[in-house]
Structure formats: structure tokens, C-alpha cells
C-alpha positions as CSV (number, residue, x, y, z in Angstrom):
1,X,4.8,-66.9,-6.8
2,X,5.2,-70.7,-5.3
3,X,6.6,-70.9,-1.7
4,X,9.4,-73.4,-2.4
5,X,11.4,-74.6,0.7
6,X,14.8,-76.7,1.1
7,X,15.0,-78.3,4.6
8,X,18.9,-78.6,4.8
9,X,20.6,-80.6,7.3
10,X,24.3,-80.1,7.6
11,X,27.0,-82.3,9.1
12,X,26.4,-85.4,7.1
13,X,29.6,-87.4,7.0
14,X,30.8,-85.8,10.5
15,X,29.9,-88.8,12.7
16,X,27.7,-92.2,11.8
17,X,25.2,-91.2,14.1
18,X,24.8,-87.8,12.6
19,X,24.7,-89.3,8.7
20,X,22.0,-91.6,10.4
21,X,19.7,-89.3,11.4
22,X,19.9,-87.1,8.5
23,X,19.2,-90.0,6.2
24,X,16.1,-90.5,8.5
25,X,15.2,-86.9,8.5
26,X,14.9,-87.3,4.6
27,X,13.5,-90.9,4.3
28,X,10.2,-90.1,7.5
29,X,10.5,-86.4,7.7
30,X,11.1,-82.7,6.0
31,X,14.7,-83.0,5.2
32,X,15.5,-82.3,1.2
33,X,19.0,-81.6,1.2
34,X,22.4,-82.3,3.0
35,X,25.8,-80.6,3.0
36,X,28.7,-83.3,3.4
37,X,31.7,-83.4,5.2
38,X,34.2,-85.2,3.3
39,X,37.5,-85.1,5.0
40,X,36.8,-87.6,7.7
41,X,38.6,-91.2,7.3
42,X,35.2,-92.6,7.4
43,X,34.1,-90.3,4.3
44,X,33.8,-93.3,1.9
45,X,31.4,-95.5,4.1
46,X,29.6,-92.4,4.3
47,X,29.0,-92.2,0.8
48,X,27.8,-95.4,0.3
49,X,24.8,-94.5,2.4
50,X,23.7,-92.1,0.2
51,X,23.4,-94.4,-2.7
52,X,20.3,-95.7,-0.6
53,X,18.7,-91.4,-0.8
54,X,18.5,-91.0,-5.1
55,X,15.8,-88.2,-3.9
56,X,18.2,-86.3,-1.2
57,X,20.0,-83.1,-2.4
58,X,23.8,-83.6,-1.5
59,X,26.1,-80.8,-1.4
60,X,29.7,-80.0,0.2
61,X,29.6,-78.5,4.0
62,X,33.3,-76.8,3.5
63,X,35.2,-77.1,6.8
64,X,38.3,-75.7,8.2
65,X,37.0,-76.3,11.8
66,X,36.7,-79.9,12.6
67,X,39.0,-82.9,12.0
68,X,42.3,-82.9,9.7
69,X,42.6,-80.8,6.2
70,X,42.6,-83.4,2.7
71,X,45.7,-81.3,1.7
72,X,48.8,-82.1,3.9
73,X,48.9,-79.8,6.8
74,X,52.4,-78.3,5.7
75,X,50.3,-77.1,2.1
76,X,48.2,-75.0,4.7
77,X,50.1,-74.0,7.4
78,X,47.1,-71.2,8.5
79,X,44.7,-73.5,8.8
80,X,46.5,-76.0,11.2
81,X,48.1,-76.2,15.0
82,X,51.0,-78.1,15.9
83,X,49.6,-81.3,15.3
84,X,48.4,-80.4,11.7
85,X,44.7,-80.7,12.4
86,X,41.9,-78.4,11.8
87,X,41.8,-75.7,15.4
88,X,38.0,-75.6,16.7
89,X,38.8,-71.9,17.8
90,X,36.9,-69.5,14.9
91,X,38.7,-66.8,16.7
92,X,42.2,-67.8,16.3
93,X,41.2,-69.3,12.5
94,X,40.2,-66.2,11.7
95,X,42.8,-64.4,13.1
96,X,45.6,-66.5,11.4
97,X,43.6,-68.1,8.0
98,X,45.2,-67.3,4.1
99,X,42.2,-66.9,2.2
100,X,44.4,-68.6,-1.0
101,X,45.0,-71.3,1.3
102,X,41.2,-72.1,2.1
103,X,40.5,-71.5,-1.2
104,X,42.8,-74.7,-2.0
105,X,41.9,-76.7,0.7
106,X,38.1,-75.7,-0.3
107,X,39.3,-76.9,-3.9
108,X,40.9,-80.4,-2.6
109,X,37.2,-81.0,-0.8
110,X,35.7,-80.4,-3.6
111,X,37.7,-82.8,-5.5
112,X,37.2,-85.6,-2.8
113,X,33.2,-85.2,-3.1
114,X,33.0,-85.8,-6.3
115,X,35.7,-88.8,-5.7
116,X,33.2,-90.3,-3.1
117,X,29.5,-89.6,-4.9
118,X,30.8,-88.7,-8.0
119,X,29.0,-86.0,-9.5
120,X,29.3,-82.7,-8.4
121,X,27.5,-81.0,-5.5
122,X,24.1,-79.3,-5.6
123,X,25.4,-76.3,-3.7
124,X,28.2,-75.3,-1.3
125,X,28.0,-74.1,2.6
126,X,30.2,-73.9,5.2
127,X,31.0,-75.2,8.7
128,X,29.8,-73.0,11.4
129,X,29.0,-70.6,9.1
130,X,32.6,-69.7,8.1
131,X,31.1,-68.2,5.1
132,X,29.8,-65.3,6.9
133,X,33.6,-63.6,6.7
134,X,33.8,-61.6,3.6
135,X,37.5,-63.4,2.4
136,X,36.3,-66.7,2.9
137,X,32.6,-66.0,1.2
138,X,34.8,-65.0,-1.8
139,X,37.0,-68.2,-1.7
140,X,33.6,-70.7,-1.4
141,X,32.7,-68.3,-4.5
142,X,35.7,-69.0,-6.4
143,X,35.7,-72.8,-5.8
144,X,32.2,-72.6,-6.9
145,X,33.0,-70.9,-10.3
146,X,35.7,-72.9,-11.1
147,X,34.2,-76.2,-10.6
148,X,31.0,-75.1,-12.1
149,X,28.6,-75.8,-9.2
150,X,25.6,-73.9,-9.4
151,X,24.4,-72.9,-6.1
152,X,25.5,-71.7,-2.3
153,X,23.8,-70.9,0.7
154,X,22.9,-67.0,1.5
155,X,23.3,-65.8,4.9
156,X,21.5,-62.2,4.6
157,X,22.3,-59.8,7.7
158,X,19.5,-60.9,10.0
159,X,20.5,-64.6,10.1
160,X,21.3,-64.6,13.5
161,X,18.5,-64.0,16.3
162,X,18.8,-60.2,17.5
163,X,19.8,-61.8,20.7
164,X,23.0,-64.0,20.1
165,X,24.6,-60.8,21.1
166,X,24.3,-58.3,24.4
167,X,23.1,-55.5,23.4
168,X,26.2,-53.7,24.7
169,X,28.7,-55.4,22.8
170,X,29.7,-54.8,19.5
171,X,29.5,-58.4,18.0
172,X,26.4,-58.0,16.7
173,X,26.8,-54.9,14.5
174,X,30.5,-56.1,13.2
175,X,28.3,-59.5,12.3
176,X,25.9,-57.7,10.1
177,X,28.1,-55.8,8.7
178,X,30.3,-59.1,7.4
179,X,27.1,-60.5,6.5
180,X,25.7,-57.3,4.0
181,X,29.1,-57.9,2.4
182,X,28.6,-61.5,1.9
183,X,25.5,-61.4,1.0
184,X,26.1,-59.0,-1.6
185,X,29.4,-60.4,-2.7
186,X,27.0,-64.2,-3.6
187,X,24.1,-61.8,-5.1
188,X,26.7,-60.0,-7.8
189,X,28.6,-63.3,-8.3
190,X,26.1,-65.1,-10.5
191,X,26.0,-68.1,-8.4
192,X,22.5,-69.0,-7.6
193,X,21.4,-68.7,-4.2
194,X,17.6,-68.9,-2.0
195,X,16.0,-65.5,-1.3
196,X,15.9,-65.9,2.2
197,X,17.3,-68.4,4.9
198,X,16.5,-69.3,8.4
199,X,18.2,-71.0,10.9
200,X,18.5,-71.5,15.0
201,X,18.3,-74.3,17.2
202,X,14.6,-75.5,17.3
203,X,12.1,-78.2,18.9
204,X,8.7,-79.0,17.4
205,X,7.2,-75.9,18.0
206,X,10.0,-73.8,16.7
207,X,10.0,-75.7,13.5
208,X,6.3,-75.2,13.0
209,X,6.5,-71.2,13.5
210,X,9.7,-71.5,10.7
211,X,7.8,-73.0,8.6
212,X,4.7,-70.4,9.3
213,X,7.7,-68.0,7.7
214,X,8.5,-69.3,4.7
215,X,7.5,-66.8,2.4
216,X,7.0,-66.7,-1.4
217,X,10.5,-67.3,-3.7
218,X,12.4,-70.1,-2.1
219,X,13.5,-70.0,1.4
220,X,16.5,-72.4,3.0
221,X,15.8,-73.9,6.3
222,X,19.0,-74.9,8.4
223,X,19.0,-77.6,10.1
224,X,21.3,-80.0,12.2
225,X,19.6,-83.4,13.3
226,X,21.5,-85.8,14.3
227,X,22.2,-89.1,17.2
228,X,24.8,-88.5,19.9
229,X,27.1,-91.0,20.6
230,X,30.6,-90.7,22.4
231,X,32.3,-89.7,18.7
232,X,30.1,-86.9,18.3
233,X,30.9,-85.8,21.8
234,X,34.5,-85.4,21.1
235,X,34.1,-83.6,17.5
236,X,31.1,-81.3,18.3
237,X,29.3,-78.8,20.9
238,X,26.0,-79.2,19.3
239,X,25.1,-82.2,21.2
240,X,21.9,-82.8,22.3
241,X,20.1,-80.0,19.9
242,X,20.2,-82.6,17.5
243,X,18.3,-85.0,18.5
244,X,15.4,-82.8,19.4
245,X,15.6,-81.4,15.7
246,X,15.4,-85.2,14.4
247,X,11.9,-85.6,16.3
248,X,10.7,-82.3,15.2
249,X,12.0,-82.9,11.5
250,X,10.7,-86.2,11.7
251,X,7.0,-85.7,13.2
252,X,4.1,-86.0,11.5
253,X,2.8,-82.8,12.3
254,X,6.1,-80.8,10.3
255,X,4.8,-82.9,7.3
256,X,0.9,-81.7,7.8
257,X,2.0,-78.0,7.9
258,X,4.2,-77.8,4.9
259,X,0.8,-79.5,3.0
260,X,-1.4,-77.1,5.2
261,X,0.7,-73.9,3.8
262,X,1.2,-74.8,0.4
263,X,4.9,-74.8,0.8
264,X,6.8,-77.3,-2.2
265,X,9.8,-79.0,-0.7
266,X,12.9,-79.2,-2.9
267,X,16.2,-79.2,-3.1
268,X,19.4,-76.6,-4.1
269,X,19.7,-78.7,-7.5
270,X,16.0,-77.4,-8.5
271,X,17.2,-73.7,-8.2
């Protein structure tokens, strides 16, 4: 069996700077695919670019973290604070969130992207992994069904290095837990999916030793490159990071192991 990789960056569409680099990342590097933000005012311009990428995989990055819902805020009063944007906390989302009301504002997303590109999207993810809570994987399921896109990511139970949590603490077992269920939930939907995927901050090195992973089937590779500028400071945490994925992803040497270990590069619409 083929190794078949998708190099995925998400964010595209969350600043100009971030869609920049990604479209770099795809045009001199490793990147295949992207996951869009589309409920940003500057959503259209956004889309544009990508009418300059025909090879670059474009799916929806479903958000309930970052900026201001599509629907009106009073349509989804659990996913809003008092000023009716998005709240950057996971912990009070998840604490508060309506699953029916992601589901909609997932739906209304969904409806803006094909809008802007007009097609639908090769595959569905979410926002700081969002996905990874069994109510919401079923809601990015539903969407996906009823708007017939094919594919979504897969976030098995070891996505997240054994060391994001103390040993002590019982994060890290709760997590795998919510992340056998999801995973199982996406492998009985019928919605296509990669058989593994990896993830992780990463510099040159760390991308190489990814790569030395992908196995046989067809793995996802997260990734987030991007250019900080002052509008990226005030939406995201993940900063800096990016621009040492964007020279990894970009180096010559990322493109000399993938053709060293045999590894195809596609994108979720080949799946």
C-alpha cells in the first residue's frame, strides 16, 4: 500500500499574514491542503487569493472560538458573551455550548464557503480541535452529511503528545477518552477520513522526523504556518510557532524527504 500524505495548514482566512504564508507553504513547500475560516469581514478578499492555488485542497476550519458567529449572536446565545462575539475560553464554551446551536452556526459557515469559493469543501476540521468533544464531533458530522461533503479530519486517542498533560492530573485520560469516542463516532459515520493524523508544534527537524512517520494508508499532517503581524497578535496565541513552521514547510530539504521516502502528497479531495 502507497504512503499518501496531506500537509494541512489551518487558519487560512484568520489574518492576511496567515492566508499569506499558507499560500507560500503550498506554492515553494509541502503544504496540499487548507481549512478556511470564513466568518471574518475580510473572508471575501481571502477567497480571491485562492483563485491564484487551482492545485491547493480547500476545506472549512469550523470555529466557535475566534471572531463573531455568521448567524446573529441572539440565534446562538451559547456561543456568545455580552458583546455577541465568539469567547476564546474552550472551558467556559464547553461548559455553556448547545450542540443544535453549533450545528447551525456550523451549517451557516458552511453556507458562506461555498458563497466565497463556491464549490463545496474538501473536508471539514475544527478550530482548536473543538472536534475532539464527542457533541460537537457529531454536529461537524451532521453538517457534513447534510451538505454532502465527503471528508473530515480524525483525531485518534494519541493525537496529543503524552506530555501536554502532568502526569498527575486527570486531563489526559478524560482527553483520550473524548477522543476514542470521536474517533469512533467519524469511523461508523461513513464520512471518509485519513488513517492516522499527526500534529504538534514543529521546526525543521521535527517536520523531518513527522514525515519519517508517515506510514502506509494516508496520514494527515497538521500544520499552522503563518506571518505575525499586530492582527494576528490580537486574534491568536500561536504566534511565533508559525513562522518557524513556514521555514520548515517551506525548505528544500522537507521536499527531498517526502521524494526520499516515497511518500505521494495529496489532498482530502483525493480520499
Amino acid at each position: 500500500m502507497a504512503k499518501r500524505l496531506i500537509v494541512n495548514a489551518d487558519d487560512y482566512g484568520l489574518t492576511a499574514g496567515v492566508s499569506r504564508a499558507i499560500l507560500r507553504a503550498h506554492r515553494e513547500g509541502v503544504v496540499t491542503s487548507t481549512t478556511f475560516m470564513v466568518n471574518f469581514p475580510w473572508a471575501a478578499e481571502m477567497a480571491r487569493l485562492l483563485e491564484g492555488a487551482p492545485g491547493l485542497g480547500v476545506g472549512l476550519h469550523l470555529n466557535l472560538t475566534t471572531g463573531a458567529p455568521v448567524l446573529p449572536a441572539a440565534a446562538v446565545p451559547s456561543l456568545v458573551g455580552p458583546e455577541g462575539r465568539f469567547q476564546r475560553s474552550l472551558v467556559r464554551l464547553l461548559r455553556r455550548v448547545r450542540p443544535a446551536e453549533a450545528e447551525r452556526e456550523w451549517s451557516a459557515q458552511l453556507e458562506r464557503f461555498v458563497a466565497l469559493v463556491g464549490r463545496l469543501p474538501t473536508h471539514l476540521d475544527t478550530h482548536r480541535y473543538l472536534q475532539a468533544y464527542p457533541p460537537l464531533c457529531r454536529a461537524m458530522l451532521a453538517v457534513a452529511r447534510r451538505y454532502g461533503v465527503p471528508a473530515v479530519r480524525v483525531l485518534p486517542p494519541d493525537f496529543f503528545p503524552p506530555d501536554t498533560f502532568p502526569r498527575w492530573s486527570p486531563a489526559g485520560p478524560v482527553l483520550r477518552a473524548a477522543l476514542a469516542r470521536s474517533t469512533a463516532l467519524i469511523r461508523q459515520s461513513g464520512v471518509r477520513a485519513p488513517d492516522r493524523t499527526l500534529a504538534g508544534d514543529f521546526d525543521l527537524p521535527g517536520l523531518l522526523a513527522r514525515l519519517g512517520q508517515v506510514g502506509e494508508g494516508v496520514t494527515e499532517l497538521v500544520t499552522h504556518p503563518g506571518e505575525v503581524d499586530e492582527q494576528l497578535r490580537t486574534l491568536s496565541s500561536l504566534r511565533e510557532q508559525r513562522e518557524v513552521e513556514l521555514a520548515a514547510l517551506t525548505s528544500p530539504r522537507a521536499r527531498e524527504r517526502v521524494e526520499r521516502l516515497g511518500i505521494e502528497l495529496i489532498h482530502f479531495g483525493a480520499l
